[in-house]
N, C-alpha and C positions, 0 to 999 in steps of 0.2 A: 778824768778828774781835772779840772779846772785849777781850782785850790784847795787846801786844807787849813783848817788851824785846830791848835791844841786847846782845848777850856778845860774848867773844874765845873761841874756842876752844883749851882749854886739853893738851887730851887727845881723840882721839877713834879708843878702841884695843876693840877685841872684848870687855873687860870692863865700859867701859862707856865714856858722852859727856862730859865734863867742860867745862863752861864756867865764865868768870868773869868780873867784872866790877869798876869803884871808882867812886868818887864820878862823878856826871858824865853816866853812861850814858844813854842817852836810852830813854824810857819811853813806852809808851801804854797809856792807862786809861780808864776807865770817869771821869768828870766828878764823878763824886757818891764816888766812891773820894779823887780829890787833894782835892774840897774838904770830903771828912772829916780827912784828913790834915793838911790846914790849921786846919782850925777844930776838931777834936775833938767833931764833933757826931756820935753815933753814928745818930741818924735817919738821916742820910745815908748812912752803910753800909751802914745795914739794906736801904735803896730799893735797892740794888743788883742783889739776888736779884729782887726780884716786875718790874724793869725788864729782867731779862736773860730769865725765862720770856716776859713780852711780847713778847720782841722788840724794845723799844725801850731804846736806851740811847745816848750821846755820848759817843767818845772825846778826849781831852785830853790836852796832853803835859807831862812829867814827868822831870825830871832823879834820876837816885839818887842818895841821899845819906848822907852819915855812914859807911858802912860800904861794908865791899867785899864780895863778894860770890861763892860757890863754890858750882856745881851739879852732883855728880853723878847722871848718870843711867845706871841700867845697863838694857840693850838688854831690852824685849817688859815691864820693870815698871812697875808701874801707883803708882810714889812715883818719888819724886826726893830725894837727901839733900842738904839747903843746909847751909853753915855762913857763918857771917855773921862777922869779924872788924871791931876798931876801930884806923880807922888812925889815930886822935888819939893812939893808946895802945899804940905799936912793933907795931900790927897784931893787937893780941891776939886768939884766938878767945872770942868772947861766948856763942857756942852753938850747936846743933845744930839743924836745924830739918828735920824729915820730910815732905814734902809730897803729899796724896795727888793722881795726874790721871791721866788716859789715857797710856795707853803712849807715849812719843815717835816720832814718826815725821817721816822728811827730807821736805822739799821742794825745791824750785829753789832756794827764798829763804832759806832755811832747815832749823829744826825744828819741830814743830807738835804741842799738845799742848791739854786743856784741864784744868783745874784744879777739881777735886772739893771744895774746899772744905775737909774734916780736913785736920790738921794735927798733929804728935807734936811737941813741943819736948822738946830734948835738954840737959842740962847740958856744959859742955865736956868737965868729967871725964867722961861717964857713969853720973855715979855715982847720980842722977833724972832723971825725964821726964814729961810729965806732958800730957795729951787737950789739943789747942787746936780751939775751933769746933763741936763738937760737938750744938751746939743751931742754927748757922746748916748744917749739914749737914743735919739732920734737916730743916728748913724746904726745904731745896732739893728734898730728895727728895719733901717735898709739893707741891710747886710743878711736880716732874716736870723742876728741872734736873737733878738725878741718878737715871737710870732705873732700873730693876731689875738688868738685866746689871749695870749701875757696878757698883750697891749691892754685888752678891755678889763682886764684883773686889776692890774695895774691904775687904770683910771678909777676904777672904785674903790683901790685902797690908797689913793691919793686922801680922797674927800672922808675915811675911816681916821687916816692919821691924821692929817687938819683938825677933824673934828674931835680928838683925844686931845690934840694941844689947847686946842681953843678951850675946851669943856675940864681941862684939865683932870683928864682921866687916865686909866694903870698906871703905869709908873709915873708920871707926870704929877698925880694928887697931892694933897699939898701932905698929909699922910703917909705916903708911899716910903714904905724905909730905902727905897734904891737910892737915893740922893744920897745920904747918909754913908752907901755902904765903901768898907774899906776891903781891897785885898789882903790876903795874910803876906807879909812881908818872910816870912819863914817858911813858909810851904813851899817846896820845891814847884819850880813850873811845871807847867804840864806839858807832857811830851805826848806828839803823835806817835802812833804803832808803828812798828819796823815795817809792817807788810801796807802799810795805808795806799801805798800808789800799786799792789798788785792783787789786795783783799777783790773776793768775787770771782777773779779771772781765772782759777783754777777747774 
C-alpha cells in the first residue's frame, strides 16, 4: 500500500464513482510526503519516488485539511477529476484538479487505484489549465515506477481529459451539480478501517 484515504460515498451511478470528503479525514501516507508538508522541505518529496521503486517506504497518518474535497471517477479511466473547494470561504470552488492513476477498481474494503504522478490543474472557470509534475513523472518512468503500458495510458488520457475541459464535459458542464456541491459540515469524517494497511494479507 502506497496510500490510503478515507471518503464518503457520494455518487456511485454507471457514469461514474463520486467521492468526498472535509476537513478531518483520516489519511495514510508516505512519512516523507507529511513531513514535506510540514516543513516545506522539498528533499523530502523528491525521496519519495527512488523509496517507493525500492520498495521501502513508511506510512504515517494524516488528517485533511483546509479544504473539502470531490472525486469523480468515471468507470475503466485512467484520471480522476478532483475539485477542491474552501470551506473558510461559503465553500468556494478553488479549482480543478486532473489526476492521472490506474483505472479504479472495488475491493472488499474498498476502491483501489494507484497514482501516476501527472497532474492538469484547472481554473474554476475553465478558462486555463496548466501541466502539474511533469518532471517528477518523467523521473518515475526512469525509476520504472511508471511502466511502459502506464506510459501509453497515460498519453491517451492526457488528450481524453483536455478534451472534457475544452468540450466542457462531466463534471466540468455548465449543468453538472459538482461545482455547486457542499460537504456536510456535521457528518462525522470519514475514517479508514482499523485493518486497512494488513486487509488481504492473512
Amino acid at each position: 500500500m502506497w496510500s490510503a484515504q478515507a471518503f464518503h460515498v457520494v455518487e456511485d451511478g454507471a457514469e461514474a464513482l463520486v467521492v468526498g470528503c472535509g476537513p478531518g479525514a483520516e489519511v495514510l501516507a508516505p512519512t516523507t510526503w507529511i513531513e514535506w508538508l510540514l516543513t516545506g522541505d522539498d528533499d523530502l518529496r523528491f525521496q519519495a519516488l527512488p523509496n517507493l521503486a525500492r520498495g521501502s517506504w513508511q506510512l504515517g497518518h494524516w488528517s485533511w485539511r483546509d479544504t473539502a474535497h470531490l472525486q469523480w471517477v468515471p468507470p475503466g479511466a485512467w484520471f480522476s477529476v478532483n475539485a477542491f473547494y474552501d470551506v473558510s470561504d461559503g465553500h468556494r470552488l478553488t479549482h480543478w484538479y486532473v489526476n492521472f492513476q490506474r483505472p479504479m477498481h472495488r475491493t472488499a474494503l474498498g476502491f483501489d487505484t494507484f497514482d501516476l504522478l501527472l497532474d492538469l490543474v484547472v481554473a474554476p472557470d475553465l478558462a486555463r489549465w496548466e501541466w502539474k509534475d511533469e518532471g517528477e513523472y518523467a523521473h518515475g518512468r526512469r525509476l520504472g515506477v511508471v511502466n511502459d503500458a502506464d506510459h501509453r495510458a497515460v498519453e491517451e488520457a492526457r488528450e481524453q481529459a483536455v478534451a472534457m475541459v475544452e468540450e466542457h464535459g462531466g463534471p466540468f458542464a455548465a449543468g453538472a451539480h459538482w461545482r455547486d456541491w457542499h460537504s456536510e459540515p456535521h457528518e462525522p469524517a470519514p475514517a479508514l478501517p482499523a485493518d486497512v494497511q494488513t486487509f488481504g494479507l492473512n
